[in-house]
C-alpha positions as CSV (number, residue, x, y, z in Angstrom):
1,X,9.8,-22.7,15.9
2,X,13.5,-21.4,16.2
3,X,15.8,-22.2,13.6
4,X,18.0,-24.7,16.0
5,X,14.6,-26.2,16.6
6,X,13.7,-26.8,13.3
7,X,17.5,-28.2,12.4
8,X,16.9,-29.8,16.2
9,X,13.5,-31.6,15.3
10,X,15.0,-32.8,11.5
11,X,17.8,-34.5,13.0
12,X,15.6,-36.8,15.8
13,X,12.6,-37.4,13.3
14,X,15.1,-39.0,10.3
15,X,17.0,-40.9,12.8
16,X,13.7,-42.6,14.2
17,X,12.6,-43.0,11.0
18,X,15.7,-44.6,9.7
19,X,15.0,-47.3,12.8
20,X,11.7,-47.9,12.3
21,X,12.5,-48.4,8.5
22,X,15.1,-51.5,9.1
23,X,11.6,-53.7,10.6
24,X,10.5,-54.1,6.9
25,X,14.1,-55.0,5.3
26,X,13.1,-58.8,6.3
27,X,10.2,-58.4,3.8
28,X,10.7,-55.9,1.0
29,X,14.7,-55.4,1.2
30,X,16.0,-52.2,1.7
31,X,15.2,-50.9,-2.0
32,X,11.3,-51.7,-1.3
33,X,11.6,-49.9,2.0
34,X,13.5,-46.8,0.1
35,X,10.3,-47.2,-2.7
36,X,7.5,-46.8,0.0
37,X,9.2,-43.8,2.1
38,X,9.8,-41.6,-1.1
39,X,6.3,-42.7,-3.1
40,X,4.1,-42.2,0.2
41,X,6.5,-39.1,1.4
42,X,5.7,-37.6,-2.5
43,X,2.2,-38.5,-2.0
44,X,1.8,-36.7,1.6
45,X,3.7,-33.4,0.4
46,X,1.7,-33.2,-2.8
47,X,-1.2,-33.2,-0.9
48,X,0.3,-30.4,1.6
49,X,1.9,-28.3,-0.4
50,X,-0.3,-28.9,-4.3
51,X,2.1,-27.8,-6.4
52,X,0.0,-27.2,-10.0
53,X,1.1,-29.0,-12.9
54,X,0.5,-25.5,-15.0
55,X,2.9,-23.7,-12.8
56,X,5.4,-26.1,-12.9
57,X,5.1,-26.2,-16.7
58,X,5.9,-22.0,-16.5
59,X,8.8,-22.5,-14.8
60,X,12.1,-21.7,-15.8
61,X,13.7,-24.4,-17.6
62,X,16.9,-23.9,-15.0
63,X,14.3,-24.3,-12.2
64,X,13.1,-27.9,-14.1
65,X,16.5,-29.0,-14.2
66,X,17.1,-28.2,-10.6
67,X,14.0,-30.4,-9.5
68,X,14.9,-33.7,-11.3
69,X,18.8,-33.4,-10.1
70,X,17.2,-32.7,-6.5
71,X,15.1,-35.6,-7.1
72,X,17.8,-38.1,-8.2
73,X,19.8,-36.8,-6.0
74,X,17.0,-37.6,-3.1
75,X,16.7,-41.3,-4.3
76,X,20.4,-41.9,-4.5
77,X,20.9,-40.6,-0.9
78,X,17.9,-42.6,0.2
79,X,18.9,-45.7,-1.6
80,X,22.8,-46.1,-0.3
81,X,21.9,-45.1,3.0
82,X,19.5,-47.8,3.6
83,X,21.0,-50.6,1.8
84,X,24.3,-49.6,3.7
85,X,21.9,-49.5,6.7
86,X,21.4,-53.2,6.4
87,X,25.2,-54.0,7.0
88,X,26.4,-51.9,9.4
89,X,24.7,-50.3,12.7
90,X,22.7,-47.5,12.4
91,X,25.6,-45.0,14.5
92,X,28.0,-45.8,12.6
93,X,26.5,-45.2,9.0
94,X,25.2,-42.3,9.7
95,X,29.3,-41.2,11.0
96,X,30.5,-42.2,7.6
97,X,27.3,-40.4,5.6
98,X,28.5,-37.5,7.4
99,X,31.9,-37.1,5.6
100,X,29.5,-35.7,2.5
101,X,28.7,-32.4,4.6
102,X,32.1,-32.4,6.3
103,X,33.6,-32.5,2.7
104,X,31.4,-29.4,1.8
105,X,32.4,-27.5,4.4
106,X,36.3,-28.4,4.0
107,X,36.2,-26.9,0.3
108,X,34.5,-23.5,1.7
109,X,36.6,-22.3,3.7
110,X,41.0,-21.8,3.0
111,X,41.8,-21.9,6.9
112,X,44.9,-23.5,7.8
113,X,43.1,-25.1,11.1
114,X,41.0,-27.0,8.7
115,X,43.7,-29.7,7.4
116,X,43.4,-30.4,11.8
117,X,39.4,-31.0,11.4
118,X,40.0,-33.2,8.3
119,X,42.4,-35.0,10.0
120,X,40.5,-35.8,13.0
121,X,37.7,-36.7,10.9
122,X,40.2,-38.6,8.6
123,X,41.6,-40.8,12.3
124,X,37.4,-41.6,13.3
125,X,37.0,-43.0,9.6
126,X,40.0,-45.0,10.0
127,X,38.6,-46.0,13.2
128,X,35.9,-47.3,11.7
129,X,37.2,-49.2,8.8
130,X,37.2,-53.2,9.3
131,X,40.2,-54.3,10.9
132,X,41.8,-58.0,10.5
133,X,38.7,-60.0,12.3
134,X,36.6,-56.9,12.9
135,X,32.9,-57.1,12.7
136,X,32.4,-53.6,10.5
137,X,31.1,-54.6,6.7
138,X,33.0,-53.1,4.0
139,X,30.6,-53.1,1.6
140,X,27.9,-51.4,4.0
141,X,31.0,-48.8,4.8
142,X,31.4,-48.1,1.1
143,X,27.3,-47.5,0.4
144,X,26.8,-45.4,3.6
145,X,30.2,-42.9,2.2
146,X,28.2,-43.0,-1.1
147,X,25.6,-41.9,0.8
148,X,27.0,-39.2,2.2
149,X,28.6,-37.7,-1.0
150,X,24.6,-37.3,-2.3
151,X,24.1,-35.8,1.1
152,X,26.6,-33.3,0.2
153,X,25.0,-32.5,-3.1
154,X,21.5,-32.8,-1.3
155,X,22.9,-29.7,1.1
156,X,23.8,-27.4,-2.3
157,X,20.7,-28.4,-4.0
158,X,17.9,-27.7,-1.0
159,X,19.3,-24.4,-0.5
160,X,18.8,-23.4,-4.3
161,X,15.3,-25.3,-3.9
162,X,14.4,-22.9,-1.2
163,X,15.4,-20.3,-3.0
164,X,13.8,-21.1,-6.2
165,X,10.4,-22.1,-4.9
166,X,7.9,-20.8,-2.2
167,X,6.8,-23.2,0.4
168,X,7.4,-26.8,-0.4
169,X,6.0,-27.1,-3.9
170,X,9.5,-27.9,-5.0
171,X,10.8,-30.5,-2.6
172,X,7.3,-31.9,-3.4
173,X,7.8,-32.4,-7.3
174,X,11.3,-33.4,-6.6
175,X,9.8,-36.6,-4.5
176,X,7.9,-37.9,-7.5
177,X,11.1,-37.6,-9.4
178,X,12.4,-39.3,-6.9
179,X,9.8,-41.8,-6.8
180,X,9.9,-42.4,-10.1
181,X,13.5,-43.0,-10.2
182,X,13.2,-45.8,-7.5
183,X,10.2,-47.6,-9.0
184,X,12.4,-50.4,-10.9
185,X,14.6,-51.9,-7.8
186,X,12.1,-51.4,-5.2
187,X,9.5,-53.4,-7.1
188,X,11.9,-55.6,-8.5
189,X,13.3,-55.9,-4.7
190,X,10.0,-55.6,-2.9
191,X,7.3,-57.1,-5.0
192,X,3.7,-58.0,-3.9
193,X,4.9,-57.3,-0.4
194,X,4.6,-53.7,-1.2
195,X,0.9,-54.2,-1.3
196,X,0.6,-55.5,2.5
197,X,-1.4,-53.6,4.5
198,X,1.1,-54.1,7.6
199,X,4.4,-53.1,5.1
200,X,2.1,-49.6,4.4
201,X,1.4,-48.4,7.5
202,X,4.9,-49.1,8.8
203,X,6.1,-47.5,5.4
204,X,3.8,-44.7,5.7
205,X,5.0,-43.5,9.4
206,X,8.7,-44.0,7.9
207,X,8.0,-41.7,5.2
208,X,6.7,-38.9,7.9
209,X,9.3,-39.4,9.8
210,X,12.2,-39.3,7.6
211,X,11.3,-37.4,4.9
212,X,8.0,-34.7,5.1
213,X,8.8,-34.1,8.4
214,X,12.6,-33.5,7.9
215,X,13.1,-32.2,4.2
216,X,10.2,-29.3,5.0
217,X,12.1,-28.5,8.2
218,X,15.5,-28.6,6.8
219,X,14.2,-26.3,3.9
220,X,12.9,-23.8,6.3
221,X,16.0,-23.6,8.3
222,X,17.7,-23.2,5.2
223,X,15.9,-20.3,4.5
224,X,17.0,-18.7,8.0
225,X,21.0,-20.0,8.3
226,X,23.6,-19.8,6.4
227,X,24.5,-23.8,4.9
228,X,27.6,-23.6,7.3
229,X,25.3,-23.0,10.5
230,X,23.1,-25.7,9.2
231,X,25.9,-28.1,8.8
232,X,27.2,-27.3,12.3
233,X,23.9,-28.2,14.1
234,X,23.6,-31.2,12.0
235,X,26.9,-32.7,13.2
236,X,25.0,-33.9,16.1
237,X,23.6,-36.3,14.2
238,X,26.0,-39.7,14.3
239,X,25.4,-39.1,17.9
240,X,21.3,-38.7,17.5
241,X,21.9,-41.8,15.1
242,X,23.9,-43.6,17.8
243,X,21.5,-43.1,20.7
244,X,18.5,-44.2,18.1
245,X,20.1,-47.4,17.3
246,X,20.9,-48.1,20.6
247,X,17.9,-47.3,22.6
248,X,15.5,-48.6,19.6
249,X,17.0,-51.5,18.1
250,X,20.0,-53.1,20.9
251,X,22.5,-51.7,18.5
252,X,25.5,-51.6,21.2
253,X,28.8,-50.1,19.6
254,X,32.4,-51.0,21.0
255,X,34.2,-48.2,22.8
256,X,36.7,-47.6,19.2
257,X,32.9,-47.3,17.7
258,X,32.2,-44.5,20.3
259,X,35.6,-42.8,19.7
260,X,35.3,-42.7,16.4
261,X,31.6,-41.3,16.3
262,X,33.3,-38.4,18.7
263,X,35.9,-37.6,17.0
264,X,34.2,-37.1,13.6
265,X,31.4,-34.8,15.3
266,X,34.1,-32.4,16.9
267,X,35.9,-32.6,13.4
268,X,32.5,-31.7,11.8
269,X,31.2,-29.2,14.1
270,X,34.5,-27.6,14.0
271,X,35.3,-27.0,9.9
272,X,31.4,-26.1,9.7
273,X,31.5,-23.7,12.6
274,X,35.0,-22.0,11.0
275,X,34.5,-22.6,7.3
276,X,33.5,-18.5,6.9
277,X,33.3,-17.3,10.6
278,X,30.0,-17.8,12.4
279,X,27.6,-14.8,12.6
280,X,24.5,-15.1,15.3
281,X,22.2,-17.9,15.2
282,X,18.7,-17.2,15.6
283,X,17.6,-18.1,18.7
C-alpha cells in the first residue's frame, strides 16, 4: 500500500471506530469503552506482532522509557477524546483534537505565512466555542483540546517508536502500558458490564478499528514521510470525522459548525504542508 493509502486508510478506520464506540457509552461510560479498545487492541497486537518479554528486558533503558510515555500518552489521548466524545458531536471534536498536530507543525517551521494559518485555525476555534444560548458543551470542548495536545505528543513519540523498534513490537508493549494505566476508571466506570458478551464484541471491533488497524498504519507511514507530510494528509480528518458522524449516527452540524471544520483543515493542511517545504510524496 502507498504511503497516502496507508495515512488514507488510518484516518477512515479510527473515525468508524470512534462511532461505533459511542453505542456502549449508555452501558460502560466512556472510560469502560476507552478500557476495552486499548486492553483488547493490546491483546490483538501482542498476538500479531509477540514482542518477547527477554528482548524487551535487553533493551535500552531510553527505549523503556519511551514505551511507557508512549503508553500513557496513548491512554490519555484515548481517554479525553472519548469522554469529550460524549458531549459534543463527533466533527467537531475531532476539529478541536486537531489543534495538537496543528500546534506541532506551527513550532517547526519560522515562516511569516504561518501567524495567517494560526489565525485561521484560531477564527474556526472561536467558531466553535459556545456562544450565549449555543448548544456546543464547554466541558466536552475543553477534553477534546486536551485530547489533542496528547495527540501532538502521540505524533513525536510514534515516530521515535518506529524508529526505535522493528515492526510493531513497540506500539504493542506500549498498549499494555496503556492498558494498565486505564484499568482503575474503566472498571470503576464500567464494572460488570465489561464482562457482557454483547459490550465485547462491540468493544472488540472498536479496538480493530481504532487502534491495531490505525496505530500499525500510521507507524508504517511514519516510517516512509516526513511527520509534516503525515500531518498534512491527516488534516482531512475533522472532515472524515464529520461525514462519519453524520452518515453513522444523525449527527447534523449547523452551517458555523461546517465553516469552522473548513477553515481549521485549510489552516492545518497549510502550516503542515509549509512548515519545512514539501519534498515528493510517495505515490
Amino acid at each position: 500500500m502507498s504511503s497516502v493509502g496507508l495515512v488514507l486508510g488510518a484516518v477512515l478506520s479510527v473515525q468508524c471506530g470512534a462511532a461505533a464506540a459511542t453505542t456502549l457509552f449508555d452501558q460502560v461510560g466512556p472510560a469502560g469503552t476507552v478500557l476495552l479498545r486499548v486492553l483488547l487492541a493490546a491483546v490483538v497486537l501482542m498476538a500479531v506482532w509477540r514482542p518477547r518479554l527477554r528482548s524487551l528486558r535487553r533493551r535500552a533503558r531510553e527505549d523503556l522509557i519511551l514505551v511507557a510515555g508512549f503508553g500513557v500518552t496513548l491512554a490519555g489521548m484515548n481517554l479525553s477524546f472519548y469522554e469529550a466524545l460524549d458531549r459534543i458531536p463527533l466533527g467537531i471534536a475531532v476539529t478541536l483534537e486537531f489543534v495538537g498536530p496543528l500546534t506541532v507543525a506551527l513550532l517547526g517551521s519560522r515562516r511569516r505565512l504561518d501567524i495567517a494559518w494560526a489565525l485561521l485555525a484560531a477564527g474556526g476555534i472561536v467558531l466553535l466555542s459556545p456562544a450565549p444560548g449555543g448548544s456546543i458543551n464547554a466541558l466536552g470542548m475543553g477534553l477534546a483540546l486536551l485530547a489533542g495536545s496528547f495527540w501532538a505528543a502521540y505524533i513525536l513519540l510514534s515516530a521515535r517508536i518506529g524508529q526505535a523498534f522493528t515492526g510493531g513490537g513497540g506500539l504493542a508493549a506500549a498498549m499494555v502500558v496503556g492498558s494498565l494505566v486505564l484499568l482503575p476508571v474503566g472498571i470503576a466506570a464500567g464494572g460488570e458490564d465489561l464482562l457482557d458478551l454483547g459490550v465485547l464484541a462491540v468493544g472488540l471491533a472498536v479496538a480493530v478499528l481504532s487502534s491495531a488497524i490505525p496505530y500499525s498504519l500510521e507507524l508504517e507511514a511514519l516510517r516512509r514521510l516526513p511527520e509534516r507530510i503525515f500531518g498534512v494528509l491527516m488534516s482531512l480528518e475533522p472532515a472524515v470525522a464529520a461525514l462519519v458522524g453524520l452518515s453513522l449516527l444523525g449527527q447534523d452540524l449547523a452551517p458555523r459548525e461546517v465553516v469552522a471544520i473548513c477553515l481549521v483543515i485549510v489552516a492545518s493542511a497549510g502550516a503542515l504542508g509549509t512548515a519545512a517545504g514539501t519534498p515528493p510524496v510517495e505515490a
